[in-house]
C-alpha positions as CSV (number, residue, x, y, z in Angstrom):
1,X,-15.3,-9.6,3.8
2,X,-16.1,-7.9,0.6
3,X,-18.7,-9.2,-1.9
4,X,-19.0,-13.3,-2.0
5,X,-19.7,-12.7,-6.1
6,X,-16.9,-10.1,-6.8
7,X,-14.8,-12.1,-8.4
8,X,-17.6,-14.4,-10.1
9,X,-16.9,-14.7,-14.0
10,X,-20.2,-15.3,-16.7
11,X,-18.9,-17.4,-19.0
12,X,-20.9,-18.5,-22.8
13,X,-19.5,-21.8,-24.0
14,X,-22.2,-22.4,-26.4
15,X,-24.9,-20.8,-27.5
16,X,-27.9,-20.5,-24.9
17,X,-25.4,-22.2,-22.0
18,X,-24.4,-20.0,-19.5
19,X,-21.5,-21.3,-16.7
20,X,-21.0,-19.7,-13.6
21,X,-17.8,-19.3,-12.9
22,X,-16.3,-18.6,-9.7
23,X,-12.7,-19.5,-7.7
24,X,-8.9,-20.3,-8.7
25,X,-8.3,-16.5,-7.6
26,X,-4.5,-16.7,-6.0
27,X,-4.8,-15.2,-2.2
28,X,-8.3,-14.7,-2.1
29,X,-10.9,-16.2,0.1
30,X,-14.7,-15.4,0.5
31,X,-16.1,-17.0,3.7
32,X,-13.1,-16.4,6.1
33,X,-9.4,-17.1,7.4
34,X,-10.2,-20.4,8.9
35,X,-10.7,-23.9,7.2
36,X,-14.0,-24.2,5.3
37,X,-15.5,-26.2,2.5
38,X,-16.3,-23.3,0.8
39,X,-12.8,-21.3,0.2
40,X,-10.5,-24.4,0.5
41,X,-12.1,-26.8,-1.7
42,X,-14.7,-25.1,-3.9
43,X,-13.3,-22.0,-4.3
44,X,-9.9,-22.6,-4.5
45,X,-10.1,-25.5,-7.1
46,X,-12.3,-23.4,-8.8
47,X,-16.6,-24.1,-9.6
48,X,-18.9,-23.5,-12.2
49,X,-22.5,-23.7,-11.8
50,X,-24.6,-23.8,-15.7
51,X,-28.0,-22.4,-17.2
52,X,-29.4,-23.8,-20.5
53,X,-31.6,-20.6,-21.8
54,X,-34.0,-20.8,-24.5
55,X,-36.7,-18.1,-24.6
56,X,-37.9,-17.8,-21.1
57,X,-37.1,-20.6,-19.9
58,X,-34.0,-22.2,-18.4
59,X,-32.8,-25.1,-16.7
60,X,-30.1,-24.4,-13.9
61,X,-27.2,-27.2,-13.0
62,X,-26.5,-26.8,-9.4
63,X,-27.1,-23.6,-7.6
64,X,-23.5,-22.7,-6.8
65,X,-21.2,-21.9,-3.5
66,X,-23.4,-19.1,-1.4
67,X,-27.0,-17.6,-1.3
68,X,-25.5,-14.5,-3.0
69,X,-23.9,-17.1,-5.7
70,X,-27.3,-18.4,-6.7
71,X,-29.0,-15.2,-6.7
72,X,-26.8,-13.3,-9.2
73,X,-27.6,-16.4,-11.2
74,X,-31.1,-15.9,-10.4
75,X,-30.5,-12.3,-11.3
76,X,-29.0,-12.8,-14.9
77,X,-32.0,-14.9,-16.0
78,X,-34.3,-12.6,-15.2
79,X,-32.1,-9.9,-16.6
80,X,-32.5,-12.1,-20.3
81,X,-36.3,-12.6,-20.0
82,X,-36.2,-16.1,-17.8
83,X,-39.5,-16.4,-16.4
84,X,-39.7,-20.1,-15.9
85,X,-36.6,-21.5,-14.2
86,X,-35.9,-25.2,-13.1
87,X,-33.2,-26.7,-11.4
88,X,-31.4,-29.7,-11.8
89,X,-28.8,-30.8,-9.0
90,X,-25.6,-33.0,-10.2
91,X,-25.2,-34.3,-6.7
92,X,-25.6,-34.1,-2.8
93,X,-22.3,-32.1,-2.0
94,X,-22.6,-28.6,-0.3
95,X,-21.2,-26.7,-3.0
96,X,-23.6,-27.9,-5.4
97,X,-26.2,-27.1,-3.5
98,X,-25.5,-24.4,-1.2
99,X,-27.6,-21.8,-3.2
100,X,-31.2,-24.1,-3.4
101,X,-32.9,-21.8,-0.7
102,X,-32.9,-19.0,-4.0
103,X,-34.5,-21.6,-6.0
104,X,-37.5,-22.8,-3.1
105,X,-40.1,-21.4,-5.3
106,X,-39.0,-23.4,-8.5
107,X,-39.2,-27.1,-9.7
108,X,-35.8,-28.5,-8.2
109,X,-34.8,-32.1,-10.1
110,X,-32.6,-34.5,-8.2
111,X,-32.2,-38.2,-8.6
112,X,-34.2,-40.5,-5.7
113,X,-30.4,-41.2,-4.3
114,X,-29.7,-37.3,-4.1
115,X,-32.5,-37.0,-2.0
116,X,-31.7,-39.7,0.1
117,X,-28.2,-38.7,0.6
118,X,-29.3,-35.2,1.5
119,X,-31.9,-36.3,4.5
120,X,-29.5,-38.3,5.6
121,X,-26.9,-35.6,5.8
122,X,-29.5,-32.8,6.6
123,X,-28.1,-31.6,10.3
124,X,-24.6,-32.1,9.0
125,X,-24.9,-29.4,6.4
126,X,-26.8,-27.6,8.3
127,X,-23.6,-27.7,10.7
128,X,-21.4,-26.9,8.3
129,X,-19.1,-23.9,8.0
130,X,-20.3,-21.9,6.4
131,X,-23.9,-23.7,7.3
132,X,-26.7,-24.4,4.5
133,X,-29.3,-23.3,6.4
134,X,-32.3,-24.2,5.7
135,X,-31.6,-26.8,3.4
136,X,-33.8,-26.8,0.8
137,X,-35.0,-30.3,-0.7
138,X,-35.6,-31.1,-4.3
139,X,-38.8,-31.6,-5.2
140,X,-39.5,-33.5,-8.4
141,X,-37.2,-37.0,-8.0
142,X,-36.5,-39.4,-10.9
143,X,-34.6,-42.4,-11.1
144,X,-32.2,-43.6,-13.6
145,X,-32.9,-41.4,-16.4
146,X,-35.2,-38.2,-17.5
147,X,-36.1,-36.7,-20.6
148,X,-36.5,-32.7,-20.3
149,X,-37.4,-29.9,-22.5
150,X,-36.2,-26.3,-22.3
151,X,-38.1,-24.1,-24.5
152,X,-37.4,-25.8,-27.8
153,X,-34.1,-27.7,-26.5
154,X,-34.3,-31.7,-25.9
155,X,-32.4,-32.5,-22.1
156,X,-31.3,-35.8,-20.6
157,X,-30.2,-36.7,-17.4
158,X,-28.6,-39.5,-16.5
159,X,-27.6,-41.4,-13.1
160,X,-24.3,-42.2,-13.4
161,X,-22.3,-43.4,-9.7
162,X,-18.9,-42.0,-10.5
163,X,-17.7,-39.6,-7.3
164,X,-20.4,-40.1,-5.3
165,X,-23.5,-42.7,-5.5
166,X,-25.6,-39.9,-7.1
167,X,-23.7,-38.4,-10.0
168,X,-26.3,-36.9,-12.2
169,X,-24.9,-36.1,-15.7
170,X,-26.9,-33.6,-17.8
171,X,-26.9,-34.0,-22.0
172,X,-27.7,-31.1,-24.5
173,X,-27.7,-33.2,-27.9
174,X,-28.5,-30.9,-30.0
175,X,-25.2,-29.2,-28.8
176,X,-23.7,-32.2,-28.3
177,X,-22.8,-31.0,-24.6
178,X,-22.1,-33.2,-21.6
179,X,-22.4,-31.3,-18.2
180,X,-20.2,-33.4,-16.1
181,X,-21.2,-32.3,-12.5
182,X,-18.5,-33.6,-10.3
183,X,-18.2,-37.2,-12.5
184,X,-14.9,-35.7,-14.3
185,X,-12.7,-32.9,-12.8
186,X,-9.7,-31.4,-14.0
187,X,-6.8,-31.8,-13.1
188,X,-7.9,-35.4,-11.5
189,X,-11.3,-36.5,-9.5
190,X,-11.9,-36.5,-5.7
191,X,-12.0,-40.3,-5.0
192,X,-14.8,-39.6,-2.3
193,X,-15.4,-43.5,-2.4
194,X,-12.3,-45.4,-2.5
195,X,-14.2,-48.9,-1.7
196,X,-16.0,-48.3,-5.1
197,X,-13.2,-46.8,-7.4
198,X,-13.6,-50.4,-9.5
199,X,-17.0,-49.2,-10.0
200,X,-17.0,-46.0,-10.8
201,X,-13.8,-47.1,-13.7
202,X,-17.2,-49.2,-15.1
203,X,-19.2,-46.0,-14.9
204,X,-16.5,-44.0,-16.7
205,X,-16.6,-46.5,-19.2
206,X,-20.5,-46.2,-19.7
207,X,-20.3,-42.5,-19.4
208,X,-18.2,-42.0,-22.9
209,X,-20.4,-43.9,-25.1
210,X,-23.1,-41.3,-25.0
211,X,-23.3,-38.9,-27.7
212,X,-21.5,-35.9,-27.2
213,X,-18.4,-33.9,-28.6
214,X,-17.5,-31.5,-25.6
215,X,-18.1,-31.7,-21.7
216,X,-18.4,-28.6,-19.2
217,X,-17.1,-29.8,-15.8
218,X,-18.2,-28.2,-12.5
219,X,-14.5,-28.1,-11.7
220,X,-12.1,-27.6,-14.1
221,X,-10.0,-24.8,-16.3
222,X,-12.0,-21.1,-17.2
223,X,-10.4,-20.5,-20.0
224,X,-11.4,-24.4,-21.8
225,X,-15.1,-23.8,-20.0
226,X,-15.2,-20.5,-21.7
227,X,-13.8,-21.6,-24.8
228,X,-16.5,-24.5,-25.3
229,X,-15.0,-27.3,-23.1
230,X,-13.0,-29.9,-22.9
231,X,-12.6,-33.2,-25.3
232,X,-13.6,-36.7,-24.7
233,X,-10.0,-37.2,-23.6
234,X,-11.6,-36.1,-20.2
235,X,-13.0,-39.1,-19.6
236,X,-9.9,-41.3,-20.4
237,X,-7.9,-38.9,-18.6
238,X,-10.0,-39.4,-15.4
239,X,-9.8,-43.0,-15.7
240,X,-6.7,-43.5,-15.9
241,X,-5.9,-42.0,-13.1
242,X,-8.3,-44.1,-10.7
243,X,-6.8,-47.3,-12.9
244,X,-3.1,-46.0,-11.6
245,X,-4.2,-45.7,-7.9
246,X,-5.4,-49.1,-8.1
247,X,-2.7,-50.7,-9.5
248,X,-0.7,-49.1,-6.7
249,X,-3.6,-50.2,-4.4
250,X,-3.1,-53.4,-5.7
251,X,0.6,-54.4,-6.1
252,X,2.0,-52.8,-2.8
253,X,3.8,-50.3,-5.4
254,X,3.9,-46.7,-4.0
255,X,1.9,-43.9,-5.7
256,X,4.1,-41.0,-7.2
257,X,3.2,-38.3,-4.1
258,X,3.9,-35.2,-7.4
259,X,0.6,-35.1,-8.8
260,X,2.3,-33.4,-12.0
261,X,4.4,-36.2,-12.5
262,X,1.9,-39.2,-11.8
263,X,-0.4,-37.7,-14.6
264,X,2.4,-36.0,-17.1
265,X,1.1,-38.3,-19.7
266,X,-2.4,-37.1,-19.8
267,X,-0.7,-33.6,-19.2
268,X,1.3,-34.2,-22.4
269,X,-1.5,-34.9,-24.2
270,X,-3.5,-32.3,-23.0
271,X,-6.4,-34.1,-22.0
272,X,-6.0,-32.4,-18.9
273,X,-4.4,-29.3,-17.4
274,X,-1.4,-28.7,-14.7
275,X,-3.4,-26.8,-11.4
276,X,-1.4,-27.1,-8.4
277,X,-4.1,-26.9,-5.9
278,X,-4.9,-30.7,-7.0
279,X,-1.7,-31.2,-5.4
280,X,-3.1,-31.7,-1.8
281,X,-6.1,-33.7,-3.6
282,X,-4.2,-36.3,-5.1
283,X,-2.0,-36.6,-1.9
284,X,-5.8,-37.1,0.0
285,X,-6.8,-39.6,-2.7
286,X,-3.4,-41.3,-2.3
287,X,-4.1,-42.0,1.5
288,X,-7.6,-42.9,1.0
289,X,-7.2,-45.7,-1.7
290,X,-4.6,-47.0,1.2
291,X,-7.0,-47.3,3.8
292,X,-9.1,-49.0,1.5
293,X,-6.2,-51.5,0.8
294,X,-7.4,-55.1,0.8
């Protein structure tokens, strides 16, 4: 296969934010043929890794899809005059941290829970195809919430348990940025825990009220990432669509199988955008919030 960063897009939403961009690239695969994580869920929905920059110092959100990912990211910082990088990681899941290795010799930040979650999943990802082998650990934990500074630039990150127990949301005030991780997606959210979607609505709930204008999701449109983000309708957006699947959960009523047509309200508004690929994700999140059926 050709390069595994050929078709990987540098994006500046805001000033001293870089995102990653890589995926959503019809026919194309990087790892291979045959079903893997990386190309048919990552790639093809499209992922964005982020760097906060100020003078030489920058703070990384997740370290991307592929050794080769993380070090073109590595690459760029240096190439600005980075020579103090940290990393913070959003969550557990292999394409967020499938680049660490790059970033062994730098402070990596993860919640206690992330930490947790990835010893306890250790031999699996080191299993995986394609494997992340060695898995590096983070290696400065926090719990609940930490206060950061990148060169002159004031950083919080916050536990929120919206996708996965370990959602770690990242907030640039003086921006008024919210990195999202994988806590809001667009077109909809991977309900990876159907048993805790009533939770998670709470978490959603929680997650608007801090103080931001615009939020850069790890999955979601290039051309919104680029041009700043998206709008607190996000949130709402996201919501509402785990509200629906449990009202359907709920009543016995069954769940519109169209994705485009379960969500055209948030479409119309444009909240959200219309990506096919979430097709076969809603249809997944469909048959999970069954099994989960009381």
């Amino acid at each position: 296969m050709a390069s595994m960063t050929e078709t990987l897009r540098i994006l500046n939403p805001s000033p001293g934010v870089y995102a990653y961009y890589d995926g959503r690239v019809p026919g194309k695969r990087l790892h291979s043929d045959g079903p893997n994580w990386l190309d048919d869920g990552a790639y093809s929905l499209g992922i964005a890794s982020y760097a906060i920059v100020d003078g030489t110092e920058a703070l990384v959100y997740d370290t991307h899809i592929s050794l080769d990912h993380a070090r073109l990211i590595h690459d760029h910082l240096t190439g600005l005059g980075v020579t103090s990088i940290r990393v913070v990681l959003s969550h557990w899941h292999d394409d967020h941290i499938a680049g660490n290795e790059v970033f062994a010799d730098c402070e990596i930040i993860a919640l206690e829970e992330t930490a947790q979650l990835l010893q306890e999943n250790k031999a699996k990802l080191e299993a995986e195809d394609p494997p992340i082998k060695p898995l590096v650990m983070p290696n400065r934990l926090f719990k609940g919430r930490l206060d950061l500074v990148v060169g002159s630039r004031a950083v919080e990150l916050h536990h929120f348990e919206i996708h996965s127990p370990d959602g770690c949301v990242m907030l640039l005030p003086d921006a008024g940025l919210l990195f999202a991780g994988d806590t809001l997606e667009d077109t909809v959210t991977y309900i990876s825990a159907p048993e805790r979607a009533e939770i998670h609505i709470e978490e959603l709930k929680r997650l608007a009220a801090l103080p931001f204008r615009s939020i850069l999701p790890n999955h979601g449109d290039e051309a919104r990432i680029a041009a700043g983000g998206y709008g607190p309708g996000l949130i709402a957006a996201n919501r509402d669509y785990i509200e629906r699947l449990l009202d359907c959960r709920r009543t016995g009523a069954p769940a519109d199988p169209s994705l485009e047509a379960f969500v055209a309200n948030d479409l119309a508004a444009g909240d959200i955008l219309y990506f096919e690929p979430y097709e076969s994700v809603h249809r997944t999140n469909i048959a999970r919030m069954l099994r989960t059926a009381a």
